[in-house]
OpenMM code with the backbone's topology and positions (N, CA, C; nanometers):
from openmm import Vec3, app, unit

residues = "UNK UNK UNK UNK UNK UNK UNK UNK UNK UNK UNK UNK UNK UNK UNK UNK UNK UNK UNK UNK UNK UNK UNK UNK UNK UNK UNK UNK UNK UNK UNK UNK UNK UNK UNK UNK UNK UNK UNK UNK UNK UNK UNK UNK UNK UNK UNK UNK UNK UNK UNK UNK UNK UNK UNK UNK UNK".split()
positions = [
    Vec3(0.6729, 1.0807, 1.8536),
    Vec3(0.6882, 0.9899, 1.7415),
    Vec3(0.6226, 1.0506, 1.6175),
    Vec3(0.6887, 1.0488, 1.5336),
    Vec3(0.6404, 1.1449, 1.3491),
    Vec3(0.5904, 0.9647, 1.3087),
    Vec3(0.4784, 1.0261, 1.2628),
    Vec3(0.3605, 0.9177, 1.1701),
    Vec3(0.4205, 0.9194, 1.0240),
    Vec3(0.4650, 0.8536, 0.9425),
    Vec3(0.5373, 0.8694, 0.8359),
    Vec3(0.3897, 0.7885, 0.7418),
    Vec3(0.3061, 0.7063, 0.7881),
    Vec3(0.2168, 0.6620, 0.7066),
    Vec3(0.0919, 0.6545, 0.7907),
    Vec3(-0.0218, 0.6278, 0.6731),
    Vec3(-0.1964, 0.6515, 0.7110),
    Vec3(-0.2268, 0.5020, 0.6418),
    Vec3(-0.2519, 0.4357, 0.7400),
    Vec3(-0.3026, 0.3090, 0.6390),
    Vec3(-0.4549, 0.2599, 0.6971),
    Vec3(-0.5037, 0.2294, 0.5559),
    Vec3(-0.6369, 0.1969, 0.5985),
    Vec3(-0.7008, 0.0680, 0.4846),
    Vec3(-0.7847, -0.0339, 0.5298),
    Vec3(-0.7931, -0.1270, 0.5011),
    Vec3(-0.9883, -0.1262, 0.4545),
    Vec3(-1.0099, -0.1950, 0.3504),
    Vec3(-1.1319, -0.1885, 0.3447),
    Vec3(-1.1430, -0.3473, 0.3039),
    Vec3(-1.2690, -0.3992, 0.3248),
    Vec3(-1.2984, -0.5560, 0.2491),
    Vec3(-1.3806, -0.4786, 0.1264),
    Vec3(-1.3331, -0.5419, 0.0083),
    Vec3(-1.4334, -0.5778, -0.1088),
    Vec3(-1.5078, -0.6650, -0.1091),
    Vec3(-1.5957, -0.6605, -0.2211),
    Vec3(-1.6661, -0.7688, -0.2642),
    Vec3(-1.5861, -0.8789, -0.3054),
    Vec3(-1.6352, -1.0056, -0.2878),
    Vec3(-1.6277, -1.1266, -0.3271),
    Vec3(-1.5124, -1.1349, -0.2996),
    Vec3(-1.4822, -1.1269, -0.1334),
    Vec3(-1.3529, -1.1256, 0.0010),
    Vec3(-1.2858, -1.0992, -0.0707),
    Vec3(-1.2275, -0.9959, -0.1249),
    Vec3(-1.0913, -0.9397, -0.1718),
    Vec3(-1.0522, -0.8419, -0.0515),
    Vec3(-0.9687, -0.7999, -0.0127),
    Vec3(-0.9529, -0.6775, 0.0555),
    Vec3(-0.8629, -0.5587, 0.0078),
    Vec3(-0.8396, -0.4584, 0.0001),
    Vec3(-0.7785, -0.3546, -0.0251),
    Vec3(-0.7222, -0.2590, 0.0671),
    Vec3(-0.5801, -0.2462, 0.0690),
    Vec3(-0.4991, -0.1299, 0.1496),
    Vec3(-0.4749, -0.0534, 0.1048),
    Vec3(-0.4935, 0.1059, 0.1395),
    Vec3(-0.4240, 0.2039, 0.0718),
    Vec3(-0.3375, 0.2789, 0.2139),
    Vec3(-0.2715, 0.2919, 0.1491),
    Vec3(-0.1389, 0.3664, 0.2342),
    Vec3(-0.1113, 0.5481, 0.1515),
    Vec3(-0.1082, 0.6202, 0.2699),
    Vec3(-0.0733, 0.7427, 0.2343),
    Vec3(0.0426, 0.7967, 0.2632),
    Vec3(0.1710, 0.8484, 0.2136),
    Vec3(0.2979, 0.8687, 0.2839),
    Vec3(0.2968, 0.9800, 0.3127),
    Vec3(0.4128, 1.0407, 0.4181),
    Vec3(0.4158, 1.1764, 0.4300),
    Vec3(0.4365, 1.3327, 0.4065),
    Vec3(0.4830, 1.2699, 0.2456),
    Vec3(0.4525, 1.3407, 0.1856),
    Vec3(0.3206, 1.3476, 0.0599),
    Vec3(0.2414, 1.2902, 0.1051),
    Vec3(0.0892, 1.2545, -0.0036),
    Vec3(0.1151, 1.1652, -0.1071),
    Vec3(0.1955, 1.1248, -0.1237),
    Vec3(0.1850, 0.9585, -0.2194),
    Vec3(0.1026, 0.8716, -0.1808),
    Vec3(-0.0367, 0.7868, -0.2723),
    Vec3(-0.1246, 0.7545, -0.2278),
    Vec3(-0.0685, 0.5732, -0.3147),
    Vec3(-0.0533, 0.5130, -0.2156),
    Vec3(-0.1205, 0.3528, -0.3361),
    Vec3(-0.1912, 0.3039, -0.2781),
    Vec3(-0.2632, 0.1814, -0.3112),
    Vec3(-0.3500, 0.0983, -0.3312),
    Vec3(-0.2959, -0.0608, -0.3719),
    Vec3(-0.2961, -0.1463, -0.3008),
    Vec3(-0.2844, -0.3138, -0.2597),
    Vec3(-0.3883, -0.3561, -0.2795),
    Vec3(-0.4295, -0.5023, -0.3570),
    Vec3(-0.5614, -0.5790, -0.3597),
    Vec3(-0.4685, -0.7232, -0.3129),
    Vec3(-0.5647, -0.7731, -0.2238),
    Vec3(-0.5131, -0.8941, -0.1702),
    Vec3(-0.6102, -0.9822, -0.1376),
    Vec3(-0.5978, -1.1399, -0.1135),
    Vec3(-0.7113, -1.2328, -0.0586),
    Vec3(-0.7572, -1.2212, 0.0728),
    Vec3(-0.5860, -1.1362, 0.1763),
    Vec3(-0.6566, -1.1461, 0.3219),
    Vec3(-0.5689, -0.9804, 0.2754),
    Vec3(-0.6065, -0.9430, 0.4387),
    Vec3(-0.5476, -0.8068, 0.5028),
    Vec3(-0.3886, -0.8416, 0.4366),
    Vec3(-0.3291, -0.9136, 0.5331),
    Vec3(-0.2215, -0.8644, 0.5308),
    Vec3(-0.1069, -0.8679, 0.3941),
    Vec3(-0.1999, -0.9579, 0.2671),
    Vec3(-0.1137, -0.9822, 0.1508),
    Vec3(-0.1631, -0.8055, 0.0939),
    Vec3(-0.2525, -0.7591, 0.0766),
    Vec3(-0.3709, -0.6498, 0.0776),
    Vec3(-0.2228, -0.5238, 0.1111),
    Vec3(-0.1818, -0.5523, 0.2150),
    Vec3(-0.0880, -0.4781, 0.2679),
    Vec3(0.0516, -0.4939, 0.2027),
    Vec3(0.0966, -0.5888, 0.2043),
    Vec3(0.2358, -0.5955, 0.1107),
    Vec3(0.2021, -0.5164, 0.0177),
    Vec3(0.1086, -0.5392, -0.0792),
    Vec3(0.1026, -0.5344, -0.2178),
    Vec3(0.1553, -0.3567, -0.2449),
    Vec3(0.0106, -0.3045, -0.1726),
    Vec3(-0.0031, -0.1442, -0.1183),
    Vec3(0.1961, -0.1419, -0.1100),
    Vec3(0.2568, -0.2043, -0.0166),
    Vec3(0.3691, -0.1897, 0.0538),
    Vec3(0.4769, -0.1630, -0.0573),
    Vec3(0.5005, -0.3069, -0.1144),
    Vec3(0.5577, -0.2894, -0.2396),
    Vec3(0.5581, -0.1779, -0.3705),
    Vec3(0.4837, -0.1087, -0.3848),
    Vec3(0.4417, -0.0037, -0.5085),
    Vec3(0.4241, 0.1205, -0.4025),
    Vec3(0.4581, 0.1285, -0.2877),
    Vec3(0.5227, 0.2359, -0.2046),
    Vec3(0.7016, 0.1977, -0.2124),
    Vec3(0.7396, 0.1136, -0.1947),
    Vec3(0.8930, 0.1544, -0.1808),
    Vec3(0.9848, 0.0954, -0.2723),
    Vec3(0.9293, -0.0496, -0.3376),
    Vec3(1.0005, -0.1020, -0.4374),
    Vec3(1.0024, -0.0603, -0.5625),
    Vec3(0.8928, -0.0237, -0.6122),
    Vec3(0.8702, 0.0347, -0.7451),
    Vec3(0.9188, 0.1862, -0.8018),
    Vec3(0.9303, 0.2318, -0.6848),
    Vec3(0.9882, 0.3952, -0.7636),
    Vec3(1.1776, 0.3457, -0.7370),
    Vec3(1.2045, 0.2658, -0.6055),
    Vec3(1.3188, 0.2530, -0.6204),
    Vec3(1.3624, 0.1893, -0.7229),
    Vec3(1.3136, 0.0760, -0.8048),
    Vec3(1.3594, -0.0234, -0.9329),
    Vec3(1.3238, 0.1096, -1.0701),
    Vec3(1.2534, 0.2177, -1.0535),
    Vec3(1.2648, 0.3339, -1.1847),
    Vec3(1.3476, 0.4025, -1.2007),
    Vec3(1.3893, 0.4136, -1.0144),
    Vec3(1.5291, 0.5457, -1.0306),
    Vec3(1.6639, 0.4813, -0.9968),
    Vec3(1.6713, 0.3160, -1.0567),
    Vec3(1.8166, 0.2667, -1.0304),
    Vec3(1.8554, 0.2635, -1.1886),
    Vec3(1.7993, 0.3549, -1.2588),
    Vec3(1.9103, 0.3230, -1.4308),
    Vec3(2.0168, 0.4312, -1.3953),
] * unit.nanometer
topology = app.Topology()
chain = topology.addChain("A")
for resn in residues:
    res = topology.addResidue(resn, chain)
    for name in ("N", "CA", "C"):
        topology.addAtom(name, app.Element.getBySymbol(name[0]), res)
């Protein structure tokens, strides 16, 4: 099985949490969320939605 992502989760201060996701080719983002798993969308979203909505003109 090929690992296509590195994800790792940290808590902030004043319970925020933060995901950063690394892809396989080294694209790095960063998610801030109230729990883990919104923490994770966020990260999620600005990995696959955001470069796709730049390169649809």
């Amino acid at each position: 099985m090929i690992k296509l992502w590195d994800i790792k989760l940290y808590q902030k201060k004043k319970g925020k949490y933060k995901a950063v996701i690394i892809n396989n080719i080294g694209k790095k983002v960063e998610g801030i969320g109230k729990n883990p798993r919104e923490a994770y969308g966020n990260a999620e979203v600005k990995l696959i939605v955001k470069p796709w909505l730049k390169n649809s003109d």
